[in-house]
Structures are given as structure tokens and as C-alpha cells.
N, C-alpha and C positions, 0 to 999 in steps of 0.2 A: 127903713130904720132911720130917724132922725140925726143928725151929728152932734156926737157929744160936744157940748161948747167947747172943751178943753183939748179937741183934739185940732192938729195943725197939719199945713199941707207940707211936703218935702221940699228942699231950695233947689233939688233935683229931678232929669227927669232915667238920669242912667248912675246907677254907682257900680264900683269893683265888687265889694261887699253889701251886704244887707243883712242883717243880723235880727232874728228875731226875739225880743225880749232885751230887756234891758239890767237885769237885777244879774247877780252875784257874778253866774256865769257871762251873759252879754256884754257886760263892764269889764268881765276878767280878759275876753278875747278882742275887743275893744282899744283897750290898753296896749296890751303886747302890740298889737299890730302897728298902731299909734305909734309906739315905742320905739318900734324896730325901726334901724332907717332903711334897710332895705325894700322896705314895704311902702312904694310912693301911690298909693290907691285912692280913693273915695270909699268912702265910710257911712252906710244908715244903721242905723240903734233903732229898732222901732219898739216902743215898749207901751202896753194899751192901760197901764196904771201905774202914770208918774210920780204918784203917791209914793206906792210900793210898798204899801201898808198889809197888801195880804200875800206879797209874796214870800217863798223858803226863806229867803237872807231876813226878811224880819223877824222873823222866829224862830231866828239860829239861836242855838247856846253857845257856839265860838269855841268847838273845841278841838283841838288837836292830838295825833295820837301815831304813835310809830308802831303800836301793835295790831300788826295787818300780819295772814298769812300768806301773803303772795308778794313778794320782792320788790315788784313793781310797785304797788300799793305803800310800801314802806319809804323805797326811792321817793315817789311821789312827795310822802308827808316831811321827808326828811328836805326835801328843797322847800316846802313850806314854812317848813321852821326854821332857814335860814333868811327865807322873805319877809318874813314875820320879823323877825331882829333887826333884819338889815334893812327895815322899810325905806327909810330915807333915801339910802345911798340909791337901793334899786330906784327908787324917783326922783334919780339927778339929785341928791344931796338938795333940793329946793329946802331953804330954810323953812316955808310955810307948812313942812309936812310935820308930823309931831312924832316922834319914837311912837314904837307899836310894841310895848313890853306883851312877851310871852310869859303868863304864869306856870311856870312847871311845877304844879300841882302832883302830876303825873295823873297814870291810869294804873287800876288794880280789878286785878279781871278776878273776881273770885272762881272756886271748884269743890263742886261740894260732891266730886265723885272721879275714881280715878278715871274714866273714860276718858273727861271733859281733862283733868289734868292734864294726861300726856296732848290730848291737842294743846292746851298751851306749850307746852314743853318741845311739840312741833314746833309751831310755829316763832318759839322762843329762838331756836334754832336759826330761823330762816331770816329774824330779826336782827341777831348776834350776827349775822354773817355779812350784814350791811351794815354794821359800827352802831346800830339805838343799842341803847343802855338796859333792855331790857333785864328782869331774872327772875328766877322761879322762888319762891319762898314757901318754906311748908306754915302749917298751924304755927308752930310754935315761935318762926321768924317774923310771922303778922303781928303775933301779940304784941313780940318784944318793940316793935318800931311802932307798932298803932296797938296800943292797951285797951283803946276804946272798942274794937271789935268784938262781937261774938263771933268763936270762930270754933265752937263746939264739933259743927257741921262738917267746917273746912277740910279736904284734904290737902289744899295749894292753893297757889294765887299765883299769877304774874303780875310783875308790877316794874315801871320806867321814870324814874324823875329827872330826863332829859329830854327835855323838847316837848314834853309832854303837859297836857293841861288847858288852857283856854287863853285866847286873847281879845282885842276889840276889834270883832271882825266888822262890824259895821263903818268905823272909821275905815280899812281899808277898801269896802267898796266904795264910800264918799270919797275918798282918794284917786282909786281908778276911773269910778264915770269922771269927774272934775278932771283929769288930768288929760284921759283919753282928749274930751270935749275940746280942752286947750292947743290939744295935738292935732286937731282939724275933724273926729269925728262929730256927726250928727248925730243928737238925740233927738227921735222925733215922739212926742206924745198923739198916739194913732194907734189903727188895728192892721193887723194883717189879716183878710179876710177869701183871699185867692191867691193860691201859685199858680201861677202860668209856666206849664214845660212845652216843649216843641211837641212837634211831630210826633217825632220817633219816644217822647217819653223819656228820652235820655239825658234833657238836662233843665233844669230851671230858665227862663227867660224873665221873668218878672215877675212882681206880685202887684196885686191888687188891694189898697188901703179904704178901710171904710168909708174916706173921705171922698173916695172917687178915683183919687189919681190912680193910674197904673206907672210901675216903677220899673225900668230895668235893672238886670243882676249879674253880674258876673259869677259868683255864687255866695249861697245862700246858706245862714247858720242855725238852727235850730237852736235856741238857747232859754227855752220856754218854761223850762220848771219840769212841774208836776204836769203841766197843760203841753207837755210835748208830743202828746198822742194828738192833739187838735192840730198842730202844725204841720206833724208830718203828714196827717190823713190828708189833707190839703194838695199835696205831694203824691196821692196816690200811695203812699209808704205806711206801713202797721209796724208799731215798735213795742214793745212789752212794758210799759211805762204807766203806772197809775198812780193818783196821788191817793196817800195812806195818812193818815190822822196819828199825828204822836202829840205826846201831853208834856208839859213841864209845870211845877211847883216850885214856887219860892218858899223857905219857910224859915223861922226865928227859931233857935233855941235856947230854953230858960236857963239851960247848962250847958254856954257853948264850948267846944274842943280847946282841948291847950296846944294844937298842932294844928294843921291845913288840913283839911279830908281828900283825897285822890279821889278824882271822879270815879266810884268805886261800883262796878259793875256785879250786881247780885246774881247768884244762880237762878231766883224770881225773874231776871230780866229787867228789874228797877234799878236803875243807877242814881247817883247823890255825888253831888259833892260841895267843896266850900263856893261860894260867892260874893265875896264881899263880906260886908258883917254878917251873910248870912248862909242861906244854903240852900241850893238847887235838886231837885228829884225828878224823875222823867219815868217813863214806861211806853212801850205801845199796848193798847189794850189786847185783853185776851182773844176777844174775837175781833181780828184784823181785816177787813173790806176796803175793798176800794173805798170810795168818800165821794163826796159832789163836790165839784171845784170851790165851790163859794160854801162850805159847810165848815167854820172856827170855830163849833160849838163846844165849847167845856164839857166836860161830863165829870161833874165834882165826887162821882162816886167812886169813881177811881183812886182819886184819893182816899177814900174813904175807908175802900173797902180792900186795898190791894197795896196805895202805896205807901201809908202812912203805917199800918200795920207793920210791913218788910222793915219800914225803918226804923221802928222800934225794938224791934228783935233784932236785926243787924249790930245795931250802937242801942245798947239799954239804956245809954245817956240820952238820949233824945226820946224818950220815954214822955217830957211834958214839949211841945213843941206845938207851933202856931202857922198856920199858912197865909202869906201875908198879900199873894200874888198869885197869875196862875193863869195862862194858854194853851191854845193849841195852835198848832201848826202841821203843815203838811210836809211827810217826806214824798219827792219823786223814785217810787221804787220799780226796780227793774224788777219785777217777775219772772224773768229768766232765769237769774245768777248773780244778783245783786250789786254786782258792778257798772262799773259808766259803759257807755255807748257812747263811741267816737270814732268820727272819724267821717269818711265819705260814705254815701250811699254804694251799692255795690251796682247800681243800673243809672240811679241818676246820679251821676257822675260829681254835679256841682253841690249838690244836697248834703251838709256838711254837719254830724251831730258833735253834739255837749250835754248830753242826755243821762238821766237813769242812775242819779248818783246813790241814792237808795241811804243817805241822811251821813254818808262823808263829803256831800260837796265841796262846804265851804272850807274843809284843809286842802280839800286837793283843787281848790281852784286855782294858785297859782300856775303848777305845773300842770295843769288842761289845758288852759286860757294859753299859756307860751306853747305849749306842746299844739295848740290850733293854730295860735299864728303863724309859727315855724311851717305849718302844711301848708297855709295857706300862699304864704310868701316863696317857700320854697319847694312846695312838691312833697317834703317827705318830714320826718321828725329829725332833730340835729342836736338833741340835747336827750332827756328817755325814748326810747324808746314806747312809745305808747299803741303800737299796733294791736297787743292782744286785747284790746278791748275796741277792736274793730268790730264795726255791725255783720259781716259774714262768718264771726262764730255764732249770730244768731240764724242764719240760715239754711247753717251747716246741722244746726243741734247741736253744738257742741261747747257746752257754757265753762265760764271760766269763773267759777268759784272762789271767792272770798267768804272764810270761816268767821272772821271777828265780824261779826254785826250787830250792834246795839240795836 
């Protein structure tokens, strides 16, 4: 295989770390580490598209959201949303950073049946008991606050207008690669294309870059996306991780709302809400497949035939509407249990995951990204607790379930 012109060789031939991928997650662990003074290491980024034109952070929506069933999950987004606020300060008050306004929009989980109710009303519970603002509202408390709904259907809603909603998540990874960088990590534009373990299998020694070099590791981060099953295979290691094709729309409408719209999650499974002048809709398709890595293709029928429909019957005001924009992008979904994967391998010791976020990465990247460098620097977590979503509940069988999933 020839070298890509744009790829470059390491200033090193040993680091502490080596991080594999460079985008949302690799930036987020990056940082922290960077960050920490406890942490005096050497630092590789290696990320094989400096672009970052077809990775998840590109084709984020930016959204945040406290309504998770599992505690942890909530904890999680709830330190997000205070990193989200406090951007600055968490980066040394550097005047060059810019405020990172969270829109709290909120989120509004429709129910169009009592089953699906009382799981909100679970997991309302489990929200309420870690301080989000969530609360249950019948039909008739939807209308009164959003008039624009049909909610014929409805039996309930959950819905949070604290901390909840979307921000610019993209400025905050130009923030963390830029600052990490500053802090002494390498980013190298290159592939990882070999791990090298010992002997016995039991730990990382190196890897091997398309360029040739061979590199030493203290250990090794898997931070690869959707393509985290190629890294760990590398490793000898099988992790339940494929990339899945989800869709977004932008769209104008000729009668737009006199309020905000919560990113408002249908019983369909099509979500919407405001952005800007305009307004955002998403879906994953009906039939869900794995994807080929390199596969961005639109499918405009979706639109056509599933989401634009939903959201006309949702809000009859948007009954004349325009689609002005319109991707796809990949979630890295866990097939397990739809939760992250982290933490250490359970045999290679120094094989360290950020895997499987299955399309809440980018809220919970803050507390991943701190919650990895705290392992890495310190042996253990010192801030959540992030172990149940260690990799030996997947080898126990025994998955740890998350109900909210968009």
C-alpha cells in the first residue's frame, strides 16, 4: 500500500499513551489527561482522517438530555451540562475560549400507550432522585404548554427544560484537540494498522503505523467510533460494536411556532425540534443493518415516506414545510445493551475502551473522557463511578440496559 501523502511519522519511538482515533472521544481523553497535573506522560493521538469529515462528531446534532433510565447515565449528562456552562472556566478561564451556551430546549419523550407511560414515569423516578427537572404531563398538560401538538394519541409525555436541549458541540472538540495539543499531546495524521501484544497475550507492546514505524505503549485507548471493532480485532479482542446509519433533516416552515420545539421524540421513533430559524427531524430507518464504514448515503425516501408524514400529523402546523438540508451519519451501536464499553480489557490488561456509545456519545463525552484519564493516571475512577459499564459484563452475559434510546 502506497503512503498517503498526508500522513506523518511520530517525534517518538516510546509513549505512556497511544490513543487510537482522534475525533470526539480521542480529543475528550486527550484533554483530561493533558489537563490533569497529575498525569506527567507522553501522549500519541493517531487519527487516520485529519479532516474528520466522516467521523460521528461530524454528524452530531449536539444534543443533551438528563432523561436516561439508569442513574449513572443521568450523573453522567448532568456533569455535562455543567461542562457545557462552565466551558471556560473548566479551560483555565483562557480568554480565547468562547462561552459554550446550552439551549434548553428540553426533551419531550411522547406515549402513546400506557405500557410505554409508566416506563417514563420509571424512569422519571430515577431522574427526580438525582435533582433533573424532569416531569410527567398528561394530554391535556401538553396542549396547555405546546397548543401546537396533536396529542389525540397521547396518553403522556415526559418532558425537562433543564439542562436539556443541544449545544455547539463542535466548538468544544476544537477546544479539546487545540488545548490538549497545547498541553504537549501529539496528534499524529497516520493509521494504526498493528498491535503488537507480548508473549503471553496479556498486554499491548506497540503498534504498528502504516508509515512503517513501529511505536511503543504503555497503554492503549481504543477511541475509534463506529470502526472500534477493526481496532480491537487488531488486539485479538471482539466487542459488539457496529456502525448503524441514522438520518437528520433540516427543514423551514411556512408557519413557523410562536415557542421553541423540545426535541420531541414520537412514538414513530422520529424526533424534531427547533434549530435555529429552523427545524431539525431524524429517524433511524426501519430496517436497521449494520452499514459499510465509508457508506453516507441519504435515502431521501425516508423523508418522504416516514418522516415528513409523522410530522405533519404530530404539529398540523407544519402541514406546508420545506427540507432545505439533509445527512447521514453513523451511530457506533453497541449490540449488546446499548450502552458505552469501558474501561480495561479483562485479559489485555493495558487495552483500554471508549467504545459503543450507541448515539449519546457526545453528552457523555465529558465524563468518559475524565472518567479515562482518572483510570489511566490513577488506577481507578475518583469522580463517577463508571465501572458498570465495564467490558466483563459483556462476557459475563450480563448487559446493562439503558431504556431511553433515540
Amino acid at each position: 500500500m502506497s503512503q498517503p501523502p498526508a500522513f506523518n511519522p511520530p517525534r517518538q519511538k516510546n509513549y505512556d499513551v497511544v490513543i487510537v482515533g482522534g475525533a470526539i472521544y480521542g480529543s475528550s481523553v486527550a484533554w483530561f489527561l493533558a489537563d490533569n497535573p497529575d498525569f506527567d506522560g507522553s501522549m500519541l493521538v493517531v487519527e487516520r482522517d485529519p479532516s474528520y469529515s466522516a467521523c460521528s462528531t461530524a454528524h452530531t446534532n449536539s444534543c443533551m438530555r438528563q432523561q436516561f433510565s439508569r442513574e449513572i447515565n443521568v450523573r453522567i449528562s448532568q456533569f455535562a451540562a455543567d461542562f457545557v456552562k462552565n466551558f471556560r472556566a473548566y479551560l483555565g478561564n483562557d480568554p480565547r475560549v468562547p462561552d459554550l451556551p446550552l439551549q434548553s430546549y428540553g426533551y419531550m419523550y411522547l406515549a402513546d400507550n400506557e405500557a410505554f407511560a409508566e416506563v417514563l414515569r420509571e424512569s422519571q423516578k430515577v431522574q427526580a432522585s438525582c435533582g433533573a427537572g424532569t416531569k410527567i404531563m398528561s394530554a391535556a398538560e401538553i396542549k396547555r404548554d405546546y397548543p401546537f401538538y396533536n396529542v389525540e394519541d397521547i396518553v403522556a409525555a415526559s418532558h425537562n427544560l433543564v439542562d436539556e436541549g443541544y449545544f455547539d458541540g463542535a466548538t468544544m472538540f476544537d477546544w479539546w484537540r487545540r488545548s490538549a495539543r497545547e498541553k504537549g499531546a501529539e496528534y499524529l495524521a497516520n493509521e494504526v494498522v498493528a498491535i503488537n501484544r507480548n508473549t503471553a497475550g496479556s498486554r499491548v507492546e506497540s503498534v504498528s503505523l502504516q508509515t512503517g514505524e513501529v511505536v511503543s505503549c504503555g497503554k492503549l485507548v481504543n477511541a475509534s467510533g463506529p470502526r472500534a471493532i477493526l481496532t480491537s480485532r487488531m488486539a485479538g479482542i471482539e466487542i459488539p460494536v457496529e456502525p448503524r446509519k441514522r438520518y437528520t433533516f433540516i427543514f423551514d416552515a411556512e408557519q413557523p411556532l410562536d415557542r421553541d420545539l423540545p426535541l420531541t421524540i414520537d412514538p414513530s421513533g422520529v424526533h424534531m425540534r427547533t434549530d435555529g430559524i429552523y427545524y431539525l427531524a431524524g429517524c433511524p430507518p426501519d430496517d436497521d443493518p449494520a452499514v459499510d464504514y465509508d457508506d453516507f448515503e441519504q435515502d431521501h425516501s425516508i423523508w418522504e415516506n416516514k418522516v415528513w408524514p409523522i410530522i405533519a400529523s404530530r404539529i398540523p402546523q407544519f402541514d406546508a414545510i420545506k427540507l432545505t438540508n439533509s445527512w447521514a451519519g453513523h451511530y457506533a451501536f453497541n449490540t449488546f445493551d446499548h450502552n458505552a464499553i469501558l474501561g480495561p480489557h479483562t485479559l489485555v490488561e493495558n487495552f483500554i475502551f471508549v467504545n459503543g456509545f450507541s448515539g449519546h456519545g457526545l453528552q457523555q463525552s465529558p465524563a468518559m473522557g475524565r472518567g479515562i484519564a482518572e483510570l489511566i493516571t490513577y488506577g481507578e475512577y475518583r469522580t463517577l463511578d463508571l465501572s458498570p459499564f465495564n467490558f466483563e459484563r459483556i462476557e459475563r452475559n450480563q448487559p446493562f440496559n439503558e431504556k431511553a434510546i433515540i
